[in-house]
MIMI-66344 format. One line per 8 residues: number of its first residue (from 1); their letters; for each residue x, y, z of C-alpha. Coordinates in nm, 2 decimals, decimal comma. Layout:
MIMI-66344
NUM) a) X Y Z; ...
END
This chain:
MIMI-66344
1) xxxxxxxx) -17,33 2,30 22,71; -17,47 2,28 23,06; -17,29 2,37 23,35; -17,06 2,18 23,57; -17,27 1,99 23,88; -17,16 2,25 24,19; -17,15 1,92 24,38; -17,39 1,89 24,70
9) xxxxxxxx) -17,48 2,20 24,86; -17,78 2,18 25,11; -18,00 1,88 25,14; -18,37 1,94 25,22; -18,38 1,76 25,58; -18,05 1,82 25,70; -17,87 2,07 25,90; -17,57 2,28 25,79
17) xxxxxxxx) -17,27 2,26 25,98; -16,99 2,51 25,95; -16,69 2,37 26,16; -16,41 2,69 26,25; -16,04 2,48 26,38; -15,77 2,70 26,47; -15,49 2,72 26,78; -15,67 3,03 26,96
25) xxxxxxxx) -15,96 3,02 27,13; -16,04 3,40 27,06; -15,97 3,42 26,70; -16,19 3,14 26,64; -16,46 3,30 26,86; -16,47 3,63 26,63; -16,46 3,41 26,33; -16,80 3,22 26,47
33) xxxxxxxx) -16,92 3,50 26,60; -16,88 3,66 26,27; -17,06 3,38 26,09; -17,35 3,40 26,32; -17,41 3,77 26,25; -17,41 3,67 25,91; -17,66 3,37 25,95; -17,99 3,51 26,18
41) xxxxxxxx) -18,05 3,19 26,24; -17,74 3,01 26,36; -17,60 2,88 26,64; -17,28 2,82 26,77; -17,15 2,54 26,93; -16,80 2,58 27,13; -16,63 2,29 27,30; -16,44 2,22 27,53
49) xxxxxxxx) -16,24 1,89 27,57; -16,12 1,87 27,94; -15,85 1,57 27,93; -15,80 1,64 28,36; -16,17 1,57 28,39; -16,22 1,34 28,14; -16,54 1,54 27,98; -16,63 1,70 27,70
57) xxxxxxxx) -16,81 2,04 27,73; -17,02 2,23 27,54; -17,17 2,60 27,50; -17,43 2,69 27,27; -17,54 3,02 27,19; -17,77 3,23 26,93; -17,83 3,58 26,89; -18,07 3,58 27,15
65) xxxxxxxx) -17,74 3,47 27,42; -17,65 3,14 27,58; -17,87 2,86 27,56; -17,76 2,57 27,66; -17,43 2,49 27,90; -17,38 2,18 27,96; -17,12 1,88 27,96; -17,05 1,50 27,96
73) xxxxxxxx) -16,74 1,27 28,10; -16,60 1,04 27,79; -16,43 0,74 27,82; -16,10 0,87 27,69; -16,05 1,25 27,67; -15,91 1,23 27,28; -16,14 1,38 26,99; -16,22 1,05 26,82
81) xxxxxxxx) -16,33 0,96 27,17; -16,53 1,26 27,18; -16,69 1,26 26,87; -16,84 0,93 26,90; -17,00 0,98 27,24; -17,07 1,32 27,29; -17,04 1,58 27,00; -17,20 1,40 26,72
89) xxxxxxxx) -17,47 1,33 26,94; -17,52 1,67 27,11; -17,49 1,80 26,70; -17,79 1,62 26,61; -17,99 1,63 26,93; -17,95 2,04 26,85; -18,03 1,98 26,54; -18,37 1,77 26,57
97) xxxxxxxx) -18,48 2,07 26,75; -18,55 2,29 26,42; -18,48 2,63 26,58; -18,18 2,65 26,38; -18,08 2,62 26,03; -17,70 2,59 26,06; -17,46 2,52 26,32; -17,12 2,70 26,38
105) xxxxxxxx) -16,86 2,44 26,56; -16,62 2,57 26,73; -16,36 2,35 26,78; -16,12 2,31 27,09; -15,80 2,52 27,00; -15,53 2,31 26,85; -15,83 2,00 26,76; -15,75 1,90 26,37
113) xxxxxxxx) -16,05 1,91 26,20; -16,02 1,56 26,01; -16,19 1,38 26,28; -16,52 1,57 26,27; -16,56 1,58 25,91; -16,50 1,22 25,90; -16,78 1,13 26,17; -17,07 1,39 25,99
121) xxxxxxxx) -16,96 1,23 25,70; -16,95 0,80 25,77; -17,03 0,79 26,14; -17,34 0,58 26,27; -17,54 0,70 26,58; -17,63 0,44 26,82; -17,99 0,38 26,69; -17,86 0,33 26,38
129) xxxxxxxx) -17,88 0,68 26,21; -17,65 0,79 26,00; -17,52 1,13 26,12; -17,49 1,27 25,73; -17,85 1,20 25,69; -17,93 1,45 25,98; -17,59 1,72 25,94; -17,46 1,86 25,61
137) xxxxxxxx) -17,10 1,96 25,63; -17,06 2,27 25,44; -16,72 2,45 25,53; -16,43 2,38 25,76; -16,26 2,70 25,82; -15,92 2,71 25,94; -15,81 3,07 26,14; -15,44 3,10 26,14
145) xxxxxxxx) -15,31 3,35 26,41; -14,97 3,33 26,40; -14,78 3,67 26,29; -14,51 3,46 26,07; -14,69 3,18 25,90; -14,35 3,03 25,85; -14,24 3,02 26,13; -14,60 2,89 26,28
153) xxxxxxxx) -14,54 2,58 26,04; -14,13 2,53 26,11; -14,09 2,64 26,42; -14,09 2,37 26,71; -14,26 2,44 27,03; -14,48 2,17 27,17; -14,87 2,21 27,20; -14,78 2,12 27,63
161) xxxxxxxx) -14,53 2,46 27,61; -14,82 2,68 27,47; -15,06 2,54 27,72; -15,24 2,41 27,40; -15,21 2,05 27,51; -15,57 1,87 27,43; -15,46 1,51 27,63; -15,16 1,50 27,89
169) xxxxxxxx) -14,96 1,30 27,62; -14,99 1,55 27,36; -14,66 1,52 27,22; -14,81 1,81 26,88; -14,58 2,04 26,79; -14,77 2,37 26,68; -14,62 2,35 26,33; -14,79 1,97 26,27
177) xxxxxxxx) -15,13 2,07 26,41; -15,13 2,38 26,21; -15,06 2,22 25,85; -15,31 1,95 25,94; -15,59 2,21 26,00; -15,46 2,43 25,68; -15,43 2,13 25,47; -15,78 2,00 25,54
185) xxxxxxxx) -15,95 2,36 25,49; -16,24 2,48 25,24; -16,16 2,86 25,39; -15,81 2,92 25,56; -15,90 3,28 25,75; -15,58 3,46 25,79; -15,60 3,69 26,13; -15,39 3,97 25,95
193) xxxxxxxx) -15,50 4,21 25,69; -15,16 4,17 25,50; -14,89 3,90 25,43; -14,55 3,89 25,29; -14,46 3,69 24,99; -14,33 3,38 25,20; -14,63 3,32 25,41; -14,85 3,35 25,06
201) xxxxxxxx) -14,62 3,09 24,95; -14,63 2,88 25,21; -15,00 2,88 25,24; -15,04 2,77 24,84; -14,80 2,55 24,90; -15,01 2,35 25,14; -15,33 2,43 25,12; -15,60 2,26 24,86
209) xxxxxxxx) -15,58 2,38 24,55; -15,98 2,44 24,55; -15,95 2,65 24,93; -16,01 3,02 24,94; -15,79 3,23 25,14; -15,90 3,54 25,31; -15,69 3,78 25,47; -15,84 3,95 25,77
217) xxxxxxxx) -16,11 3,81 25,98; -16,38 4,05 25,86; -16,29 3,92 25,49; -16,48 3,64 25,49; -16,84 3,56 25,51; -17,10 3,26 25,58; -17,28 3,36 25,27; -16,96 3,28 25,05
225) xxxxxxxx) -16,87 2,95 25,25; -17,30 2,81 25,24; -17,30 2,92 24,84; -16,94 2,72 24,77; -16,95 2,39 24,64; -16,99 2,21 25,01; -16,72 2,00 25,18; -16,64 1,72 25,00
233) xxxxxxxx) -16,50 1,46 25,23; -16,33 1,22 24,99; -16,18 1,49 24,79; -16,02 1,64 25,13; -15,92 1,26 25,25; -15,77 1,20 24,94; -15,56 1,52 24,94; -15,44 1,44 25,29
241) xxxxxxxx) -15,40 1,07 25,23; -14,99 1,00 25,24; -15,00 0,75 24,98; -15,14 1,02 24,74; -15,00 1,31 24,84; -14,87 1,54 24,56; -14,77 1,93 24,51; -15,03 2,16 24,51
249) xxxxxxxx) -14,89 2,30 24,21; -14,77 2,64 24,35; -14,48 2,75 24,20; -14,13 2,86 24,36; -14,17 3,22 24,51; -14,07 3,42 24,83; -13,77 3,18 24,89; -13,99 2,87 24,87
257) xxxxxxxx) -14,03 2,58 24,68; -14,22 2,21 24,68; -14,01 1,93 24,62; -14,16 1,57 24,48; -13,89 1,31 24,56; -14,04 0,99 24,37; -13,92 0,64 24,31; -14,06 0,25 24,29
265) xxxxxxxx) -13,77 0,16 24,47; -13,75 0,12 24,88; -13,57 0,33 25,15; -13,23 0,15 25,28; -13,36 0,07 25,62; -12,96 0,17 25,77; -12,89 0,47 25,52; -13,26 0,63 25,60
273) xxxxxxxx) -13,18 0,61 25,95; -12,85 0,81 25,91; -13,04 1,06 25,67; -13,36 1,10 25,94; -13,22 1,44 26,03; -13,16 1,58 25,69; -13,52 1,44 25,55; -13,76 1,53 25,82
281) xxxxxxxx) -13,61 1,76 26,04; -13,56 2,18 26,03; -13,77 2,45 25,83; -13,94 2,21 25,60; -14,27 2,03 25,55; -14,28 1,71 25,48; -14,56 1,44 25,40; -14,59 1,15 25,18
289) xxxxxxxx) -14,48 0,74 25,22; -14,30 0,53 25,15; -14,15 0,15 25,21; -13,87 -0,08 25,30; -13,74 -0,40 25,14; -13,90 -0,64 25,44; -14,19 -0,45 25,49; -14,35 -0,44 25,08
297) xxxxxxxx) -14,69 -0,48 25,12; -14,67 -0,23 25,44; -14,76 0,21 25,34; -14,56 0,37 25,60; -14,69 0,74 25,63; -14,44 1,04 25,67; -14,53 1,37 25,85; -14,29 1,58 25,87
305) xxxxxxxx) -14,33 1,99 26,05; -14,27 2,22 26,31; -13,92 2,03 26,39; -14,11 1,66 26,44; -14,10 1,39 26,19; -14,39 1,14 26,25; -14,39 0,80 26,07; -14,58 0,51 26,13
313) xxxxxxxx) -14,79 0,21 25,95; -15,12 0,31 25,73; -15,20 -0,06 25,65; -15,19 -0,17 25,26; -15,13 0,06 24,95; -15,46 -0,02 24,86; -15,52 0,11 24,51; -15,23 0,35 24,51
321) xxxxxxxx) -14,95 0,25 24,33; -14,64 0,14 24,58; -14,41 0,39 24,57; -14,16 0,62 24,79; -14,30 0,96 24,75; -14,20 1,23 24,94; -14,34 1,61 24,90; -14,15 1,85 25,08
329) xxxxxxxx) -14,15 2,24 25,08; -13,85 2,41 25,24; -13,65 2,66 25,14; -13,38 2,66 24,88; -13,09 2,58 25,01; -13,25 2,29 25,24; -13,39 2,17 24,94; -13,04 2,07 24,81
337) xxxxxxxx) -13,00 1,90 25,15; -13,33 1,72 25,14; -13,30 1,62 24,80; -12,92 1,49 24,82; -13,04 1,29 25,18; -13,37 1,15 24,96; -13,11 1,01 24,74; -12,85 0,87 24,87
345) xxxxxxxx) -13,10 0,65 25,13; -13,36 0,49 24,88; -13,18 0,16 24,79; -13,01 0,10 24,47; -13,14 -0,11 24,15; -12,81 -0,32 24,24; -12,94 -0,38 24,58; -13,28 -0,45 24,53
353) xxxxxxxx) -13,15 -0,75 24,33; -13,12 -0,91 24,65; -13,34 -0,75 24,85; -13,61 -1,02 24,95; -13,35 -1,24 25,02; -13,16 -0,99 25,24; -13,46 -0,82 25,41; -13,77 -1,00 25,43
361) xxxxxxxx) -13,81 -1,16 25,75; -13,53 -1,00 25,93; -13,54 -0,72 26,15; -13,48 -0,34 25,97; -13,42 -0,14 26,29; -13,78 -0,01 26,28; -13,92 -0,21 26,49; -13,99 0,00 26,73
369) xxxxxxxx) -14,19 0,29 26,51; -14,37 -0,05 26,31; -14,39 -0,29 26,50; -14,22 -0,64 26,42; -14,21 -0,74 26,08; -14,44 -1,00 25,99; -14,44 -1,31 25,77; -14,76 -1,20 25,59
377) xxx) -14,58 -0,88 25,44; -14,51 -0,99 25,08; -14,50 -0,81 24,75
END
Protein backbone atom coordinates (compact mmCIF):
# COMPACT_ATOMS: atom_id res chain seq x y z
CA UNK A 1 0.00 0.00 0.00
CA UNK A 2 1.79 3.22 -0.86
CA UNK A 3 2.23 5.92 1.40
CA UNK A 4 0.12 8.84 2.09
CA UNK A 5 1.04 12.02 -0.39
CA UNK A 6 3.11 14.41 2.34
CA UNK A 7 1.34 17.16 0.54
CA UNK A 8 3.57 19.98 -1.20
CA UNK A 9 6.93 20.47 0.15
CA UNK A 10 9.31 22.47 -2.10
CA UNK A 11 8.63 23.38 -5.60
CA UNK A 12 11.62 23.53 -8.05
CA UNK A 13 11.53 27.42 -8.94
CA UNK A 14 10.29 28.80 -5.92
CA UNK A 15 11.56 30.14 -2.71
CA UNK A 16 10.86 28.92 0.78
CA UNK A 17 9.50 31.14 3.17
CA UNK A 18 9.40 30.53 6.86
CA UNK A 19 7.23 33.30 8.53
CA UNK A 20 8.05 33.62 12.73
CA UNK A 21 4.68 35.87 14.39
CA UNK A 22 4.81 36.47 17.94
CA UNK A 23 4.26 39.68 20.51
CA UNK A 24 8.10 40.25 21.20
CA UNK A 25 10.36 41.49 19.09
CA UNK A 26 13.45 39.64 20.78
CA UNK A 27 11.99 36.25 21.11
CA UNK A 28 11.15 36.24 17.62
CA UNK A 29 14.65 37.51 16.78
CA UNK A 30 16.42 34.35 18.53
CA UNK A 31 13.83 32.15 16.96
CA UNK A 32 14.99 33.61 13.31
CA UNK A 33 18.09 33.81 14.20
CA UNK A 34 18.01 30.27 15.22
CA UNK A 35 16.56 29.18 11.85
CA UNK A 36 19.25 30.94 9.96
CA UNK A 37 22.05 29.09 11.75
CA UNK A 38 20.27 26.13 10.90
CA UNK A 39 19.83 27.11 7.11
CA UNK A 40 23.56 28.48 5.59
CA UNK A 41 21.82 29.85 3.19
CA UNK A 42 18.99 31.98 4.55
CA UNK A 43 18.05 35.13 5.07
CA UNK A 44 16.06 37.00 7.32
CA UNK A 45 13.70 39.52 6.66
CA UNK A 46 12.41 41.71 9.81
CA UNK A 47 9.80 44.37 9.52
CA UNK A 48 8.78 47.00 10.68
CA UNK A 49 5.30 48.69 10.23
CA UNK A 50 5.58 52.40 11.33
CA UNK A 51 1.70 53.51 11.55
CA UNK A 52 3.29 57.41 12.74
CA UNK A 53 5.13 57.43 9.53
CA UNK A 54 2.97 55.67 7.41
CA UNK A 55 5.89 53.17 6.06
CA UNK A 56 6.81 49.93 6.12
CA UNK A 57 10.48 48.99 6.88
CA UNK A 58 12.54 46.33 6.35
CA UNK A 59 16.06 44.70 7.40
CA UNK A 60 17.53 41.88 5.73
CA UNK A 61 20.38 40.06 6.95
CA UNK A 62 22.53 36.68 6.28
CA UNK A 63 25.22 35.22 7.94
CA UNK A 64 27.55 37.29 6.33
CA UNK A 65 25.54 40.61 8.35
CA UNK A 66 23.11 43.20 7.10
CA UNK A 67 22.47 43.59 3.68
CA UNK A 68 19.95 45.55 2.83
CA UNK A 69 18.02 48.50 5.08
CA UNK A 70 15.69 49.99 3.51
CA UNK A 71 11.92 51.21 3.68
CA UNK A 72 8.75 52.48 1.81
CA UNK A 73 5.58 54.82 2.88
CA UNK A 74 2.16 52.73 2.28
CA UNK A 75 -1.00 54.15 1.78
CA UNK A 76 -2.49 53.00 4.98
CA UNK A 77 -0.13 51.69 7.71
CA UNK A 78 -2.39 48.29 8.38
CA UNK A 79 -0.79 44.81 7.29
CA UNK A 80 -3.18 44.01 4.43
CA UNK A 81 -2.07 47.47 3.29
CA UNK A 82 1.40 46.39 3.63
CA UNK A 83 1.41 43.26 2.19
CA UNK A 84 0.03 44.39 -1.03
CA UNK A 85 2.43 47.27 -1.68
CA UNK A 86 5.51 46.58 -0.07
CA UNK A 87 6.34 43.16 1.54
CA UNK A 88 5.08 40.77 -1.04
CA UNK A 89 6.94 42.69 -3.36
CA UNK A 90 10.24 43.26 -1.47
CA UNK A 91 9.74 39.06 -0.80
CA UNK A 92 10.03 38.32 -4.36
CA UNK A 93 12.32 41.11 -5.50
CA UNK A 94 14.82 39.13 -2.70
CA UNK A 95 13.88 36.27 -3.98
CA UNK A 96 14.59 36.74 -7.85
CA UNK A 97 17.99 37.48 -6.75
CA UNK A 98 18.99 33.57 -6.15
CA UNK A 99 21.44 34.20 -3.35
CA UNK A 100 19.16 32.64 -1.08
CA UNK A 101 17.21 29.51 -0.83
CA UNK A 102 14.73 30.37 1.96
CA UNK A 103 13.54 33.34 3.57
CA UNK A 104 12.89 33.81 7.41
CA UNK A 105 10.03 36.65 7.95
CA UNK A 106 9.97 38.15 10.85
CA UNK A 107 6.95 39.65 11.50
CA UNK A 108 6.13 43.06 13.30
CA UNK A 109 5.37 41.96 17.08
CA UNK A 110 1.70 41.55 17.72
CA UNK A 111 1.06 41.14 13.37
CA UNK A 112 -1.36 37.93 12.93
CA UNK A 113 0.07 35.85 10.53
CA UNK A 114 -3.24 35.16 8.49
CA UNK A 115 -2.71 37.97 6.25
CA UNK A 116 0.74 36.88 4.85
CA UNK A 117 -0.05 33.38 4.31
CA UNK A 118 -3.07 34.50 2.55
CA UNK A 119 -1.14 36.96 0.01
CA UNK A 120 2.02 34.10 -0.72
CA UNK A 121 -0.71 31.95 -1.19
CA UNK A 122 -3.65 33.84 -3.75
CA UNK A 123 -2.10 37.35 -4.04
CA UNK A 124 -1.30 38.75 -7.62
CA UNK A 125 1.80 41.12 -8.19
CA UNK A 126 1.14 43.97 -10.34
CA UNK A 127 2.57 42.51 -13.56
CA UNK A 128 0.47 39.81 -13.15
CA UNK A 129 2.57 37.17 -11.34
CA UNK A 130 1.33 35.22 -9.03
CA UNK A 131 3.28 35.52 -5.78
CA UNK A 132 2.94 31.45 -4.97
CA UNK A 133 4.57 30.81 -8.21
CA UNK A 134 7.76 32.70 -7.00
CA UNK A 135 7.39 31.94 -2.76
CA UNK A 136 6.63 28.56 -1.11
CA UNK A 137 5.17 28.98 2.27
CA UNK A 138 6.54 26.30 4.31
CA UNK A 139 6.00 27.11 8.18
CA UNK A 140 4.46 29.76 10.21
CA UNK A 141 5.90 29.64 13.57
CA UNK A 142 4.21 31.23 16.42
CA UNK A 143 6.72 32.23 19.65
CA UNK A 144 4.59 32.57 22.72
CA UNK A 145 6.47 34.57 25.56
CA UNK A 146 4.21 34.95 28.01
CA UNK A 147 5.14 33.14 31.51
CA UNK A 148 1.26 32.12 32.06
CA UNK A 149 -0.13 31.03 28.79
CA UNK A 150 -3.53 31.44 30.47
CA UNK A 151 -3.38 34.26 31.51
CA UNK A 152 -1.65 35.58 28.07
CA UNK A 153 -4.98 34.32 26.29
CA UNK A 154 -7.67 35.72 29.19
CA UNK A 155 -6.13 38.39 30.49
CA UNK A 156 -7.24 41.84 29.09
CA UNK A 157 -4.68 44.48 28.45
CA UNK A 158 -4.84 46.32 25.18
CA UNK A 159 -2.00 45.98 22.45
CA UNK A 160 -1.90 50.39 23.05
CA UNK A 161 -1.09 49.55 27.00
CA UNK A 162 1.83 47.20 26.05
CA UNK A 163 3.10 49.70 23.53
CA UNK A 164 2.35 46.83 21.00
CA UNK A 165 -0.16 48.95 19.13
CA UNK A 166 0.60 48.23 15.19
CA UNK A 167 -2.09 51.35 13.87
CA UNK A 168 -3.18 54.21 16.35
CA UNK A 169 -6.70 52.52 16.47
CA UNK A 170 -5.55 49.31 17.54
CA UNK A 171 -8.18 48.44 19.77
CA UNK A 172 -6.32 44.23 20.15
CA UNK A 173 -6.28 42.99 23.26
CA UNK A 174 -3.11 40.69 23.75
CA UNK A 175 -5.23 37.60 24.49
CA UNK A 176 -7.11 37.96 20.72
CA UNK A 177 -3.82 38.60 18.93
CA UNK A 178 -2.25 35.75 20.61
CA UNK A 179 -4.97 32.89 19.86
CA UNK A 180 -5.06 34.26 16.37
CA UNK A 181 -1.28 33.74 15.85
CA UNK A 182 -1.49 30.22 17.97
CA UNK A 183 -4.44 29.09 16.13
CA UNK A 184 -3.02 29.73 12.63
CA UNK A 185 0.45 27.95 13.50
CA UNK A 186 2.35 24.89 11.82
CA UNK A 187 5.05 25.26 14.96
CA UNK A 188 3.85 27.16 18.23
CA UNK A 189 7.53 27.75 19.93
CA UNK A 190 7.04 28.06 23.60
CA UNK A 191 9.84 30.54 25.21
CA UNK A 192 10.01 28.30 28.34
CA UNK A 193 11.59 24.97 28.85
CA UNK A 194 8.64 23.75 31.02
CA UNK A 195 4.82 24.24 31.32
CA UNK A 196 2.22 23.39 33.82
CA UNK A 197 -0.76 21.20 32.92
CA UNK A 198 -3.12 24.32 32.21
CA UNK A 199 -1.09 26.05 29.75
CA UNK A 200 -0.54 22.43 27.86
CA UNK A 201 -4.16 22.38 27.95
CA UNK A 202 -4.86 25.48 26.74
CA UNK A 203 -2.44 25.24 23.94
CA UNK A 204 -4.22 21.76 22.62
CA UNK A 205 -7.11 23.27 23.10
CA UNK A 206 -6.55 25.91 20.45
CA UNK A 207 -4.01 25.05 18.40
CA UNK A 208 -4.42 22.73 15.05
CA UNK A 209 -4.59 19.42 15.74
CA UNK A 210 -1.69 18.80 13.01
CA UNK A 211 0.82 21.75 14.87
CA UNK A 212 3.89 20.75 16.73
CA UNK A 213 4.66 22.29 19.97
CA UNK A 214 8.16 22.86 21.21
CA UNK A 215 9.00 23.96 24.43
CA UNK A 216 12.11 26.05 24.62
CA UNK A 217 13.42 28.13 21.89
CA UNK A 218 16.46 25.95 21.14
CA UNK A 219 13.85 22.93 20.77
CA UNK A 220 12.99 23.44 17.46
CA UNK A 221 14.72 23.46 14.26
CA UNK A 222 14.39 24.61 10.40
CA UNK A 223 15.23 21.16 9.30
CA UNK A 224 12.00 19.71 11.16
CA UNK A 225 9.70 22.77 9.99
CA UNK A 226 11.30 22.49 5.76
CA UNK A 227 10.88 18.39 6.10
CA UNK A 228 7.01 18.79 7.52
CA UNK A 229 4.26 18.54 5.23
CA UNK A 230 4.43 22.50 4.13
CA UNK A 231 1.73 25.09 5.11
CA UNK A 232 -1.37 24.30 3.70
CA UNK A 233 -3.42 27.41 3.38
CA UNK A 234 -6.91 26.04 3.01
CA UNK A 235 -6.53 23.53 5.72
CA UNK A 236 -5.41 26.61 8.13
CA UNK A 237 -8.36 28.92 6.62
CA UNK A 238 -10.76 26.42 7.17
CA UNK A 239 -9.72 25.73 10.76
CA UNK A 240 -9.94 29.41 11.59
CA UNK A 241 -13.06 29.99 9.47
CA UNK A 242 -16.02 30.83 12.19
CA UNK A 243 -18.62 29.12 10.28
CA UNK A 244 -16.53 25.85 10.68
CA UNK A 245 -15.03 26.15 13.73
CA UNK A 246 -15.02 22.94 15.91
CA UNK A 247 -13.00 21.52 19.08
CA UNK A 248 -9.67 20.41 18.53
CA UNK A 249 -10.49 17.39 20.27
CA UNK A 250 -8.34 17.85 23.38
CA UNK A 251 -9.80 16.54 26.22
CA UNK A 252 -10.71 18.13 29.75
CA UNK A 253 -7.38 18.46 31.83
CA UNK A 254 -5.63 20.99 34.20
CA UNK A 255 -9.03 22.73 34.98
CA UNK A 256 -9.90 23.15 31.35
CA UNK A 257 -12.38 22.11 29.01
CA UNK A 258 -13.88 23.01 25.24
CA UNK A 259 -17.35 23.56 25.02
CA UNK A 260 -19.50 23.02 21.50
CA UNK A 261 -22.79 24.89 22.00
CA UNK A 262 -24.72 23.90 18.72
CA UNK A 263 -28.17 24.52 17.34
CA UNK A 264 -30.16 25.28 13.86
CA UNK A 265 -32.04 27.62 15.64
CA UNK A 266 -31.15 31.67 15.94
CA UNK A 267 -29.94 33.83 18.90
CA UNK A 268 -32.96 35.96 20.54
CA UNK A 269 -31.69 39.27 19.36
CA UNK A 270 -32.96 40.98 23.13
CA UNK A 271 -32.04 37.83 25.36
CA UNK A 272 -28.29 37.61 23.59
CA UNK A 273 -27.91 41.10 24.43
CA UNK A 274 -28.61 40.49 28.13
CA UNK A 275 -26.39 37.30 28.05
CA UNK A 276 -23.33 39.28 26.05
CA UNK A 277 -21.44 39.31 29.37
CA UNK A 278 -21.85 35.77 30.36
CA UNK A 279 -21.08 34.38 26.59
CA UNK A 280 -18.09 36.40 25.61
CA UNK A 281 -16.68 37.92 28.38
CA UNK A 282 -13.96 36.66 31.35
CA UNK A 283 -11.41 33.73 31.28
CA UNK A 284 -12.73 32.04 28.22
CA UNK A 285 -12.11 31.71 24.49
CA UNK A 286 -14.65 31.92 22.32
CA UNK A 287 -15.08 31.60 18.46
CA UNK A 288 -17.61 30.38 16.17
CA UNK A 289 -21.17 32.07 14.55
CA UNK A 290 -23.98 32.31 14.48
CA UNK A 291 -27.45 34.18 13.31
CA UNK A 292 -30.62 36.08 14.17
CA UNK A 293 -34.18 35.62 12.96
CA UNK A 294 -34.05 38.96 10.54
CA UNK A 295 -30.68 38.52 9.47
CA UNK A 296 -30.89 34.42 7.98
CA UNK A 297 -28.92 34.46 5.14
CA UNK A 298 -26.30 36.78 7.11
CA UNK A 299 -22.86 34.37 9.13
CA UNK A 300 -22.13 36.62 11.89
CA UNK A 301 -18.62 35.64 13.28
CA UNK A 302 -17.86 35.56 17.07
CA UNK A 303 -14.39 36.13 18.63
CA UNK A 304 -14.26 35.98 21.81
CA UNK A 305 -10.51 36.48 24.27
CA UNK A 306 -8.40 38.34 26.37
CA UNK A 307 -11.71 40.08 28.00
CA UNK A 308 -12.98 41.41 24.22
CA UNK A 309 -15.85 39.85 22.35
CA UNK A 310 -15.69 40.78 18.61
CA UNK A 311 -18.66 40.04 16.37
CA UNK A 312 -19.36 41.28 13.08
CA UNK A 313 -20.80 40.11 9.45
CA UNK A 314 -18.74 37.33 7.33
CA UNK A 315 -21.12 37.60 4.29
CA UNK A 316 -23.20 34.24 3.36
CA UNK A 317 -22.89 30.68 4.94
CA UNK A 318 -21.61 29.66 1.83
CA UNK A 319 -21.39 25.88 1.86
CA UNK A 320 -21.55 25.49 5.62
CA UNK A 321 -24.55 24.48 6.99
CA UNK A 322 -26.49 27.60 8.94
CA UNK A 323 -26.12 27.00 12.25
CA UNK A 324 -25.37 28.78 15.83
CA UNK A 325 -22.15 27.18 16.85
CA UNK A 326 -20.25 28.37 19.52
CA UNK A 327 -16.76 26.68 20.76
CA UNK A 328 -15.69 27.95 23.91
CA UNK A 329 -12.82 26.79 26.33
CA UNK A 330 -13.03 28.14 29.85
CA UNK A 331 -12.70 26.69 32.90
CA UNK A 332 -15.18 24.66 34.73
CA UNK A 333 -17.16 26.50 36.64
CA UNK A 334 -17.52 29.31 33.79
CA UNK A 335 -18.46 26.66 31.67
CA UNK A 336 -21.79 26.13 33.59
CA UNK A 337 -22.21 29.95 33.14
CA UNK A 338 -21.50 29.97 29.51
CA UNK A 339 -23.40 27.05 28.75
CA UNK A 340 -26.68 28.11 30.88
CA UNK A 341 -26.28 31.97 29.08
CA UNK A 342 -25.95 29.89 25.42
CA UNK A 343 -29.21 28.53 26.32
CA UNK A 344 -31.43 30.54 27.56
CA UNK A 345 -30.64 33.26 24.57
CA UNK A 346 -31.03 31.05 21.29
CA UNK A 347 -34.74 31.41 20.47
CA UNK A 348 -37.25 28.79 21.18
CA UNK A 349 -38.91 26.23 18.57
CA UNK A 350 -42.21 28.13 19.88
CA UNK A 351 -40.77 31.33 18.82
CA UNK A 352 -39.37 30.59 15.67
CA UNK A 353 -42.89 29.74 14.65
CA UNK A 354 -43.24 33.28 14.14
CA UNK A 355 -40.13 34.44 13.62
CA UNK A 356 -40.12 35.82 9.91
CA UNK A 357 -43.09 37.54 10.60
CA UNK A 358 -41.78 39.05 13.83
CA UNK A 359 -38.15 39.78 12.73
CA UNK A 360 -37.51 40.09 9.25
CA UNK A 361 -37.41 43.54 8.20
CA UNK A 362 -37.37 45.12 11.57
CA UNK A 363 -34.66 46.43 13.46
CA UNK A 364 -32.80 43.67 16.14
CA UNK A 365 -30.77 46.15 18.09
CA UNK A 366 -27.63 45.19 16.15
CA UNK A 367 -27.54 47.61 13.97
CA UNK A 368 -24.84 49.24 14.92
CA UNK A 369 -22.20 46.02 15.04
CA UNK A 370 -24.16 44.87 11.33
CA UNK A 371 -25.19 47.33 9.81
CA UNK A 372 -29.05 47.89 8.92
CA UNK A 373 -30.88 44.89 8.08
CA UNK A 374 -31.54 44.55 4.57
CA UNK A 375 -34.49 43.34 2.41
CA UNK A 376 -32.25 40.90 0.46
CA UNK A 377 -31.51 38.83 3.73
CA UNK A 378 -33.88 35.84 3.31
CA UNK A 379 -33.61 32.17 4.18
Amino acid sequence: MPAPDPGPLHRPGTTDVLVVAGLDATDQAVAAMGLQCDLPDAAVVRLVVDAAAGQVRWAVSDLTGTVEEDGQDVEHPCLSCAMREAILPTLVRLAGTGRWGTLVVSLPPSAEPLPIALGLARAHLADGRRVADLLTLRSVITVVSCDDVCAGVFDDPLLEELGLAMVEDDRRSHGEVLVNQIELADAVVVVQDTLDESDTALLDHLRRPDSRVYLGLSSFSAGAELSARGFDVQVAQGFVDPRRRRPTGAQPAGGLQTLRLRTWRPFHPGRLQQRLEDLGSGELRGRGAFWLPGRPGTAIAWEASGGQLSIGSIGGWDDADRMTNLVVTTDDETAVVVREAFEAAVMTEAEMLTARDRWLGRRDGFEEWLGEEGASDVA
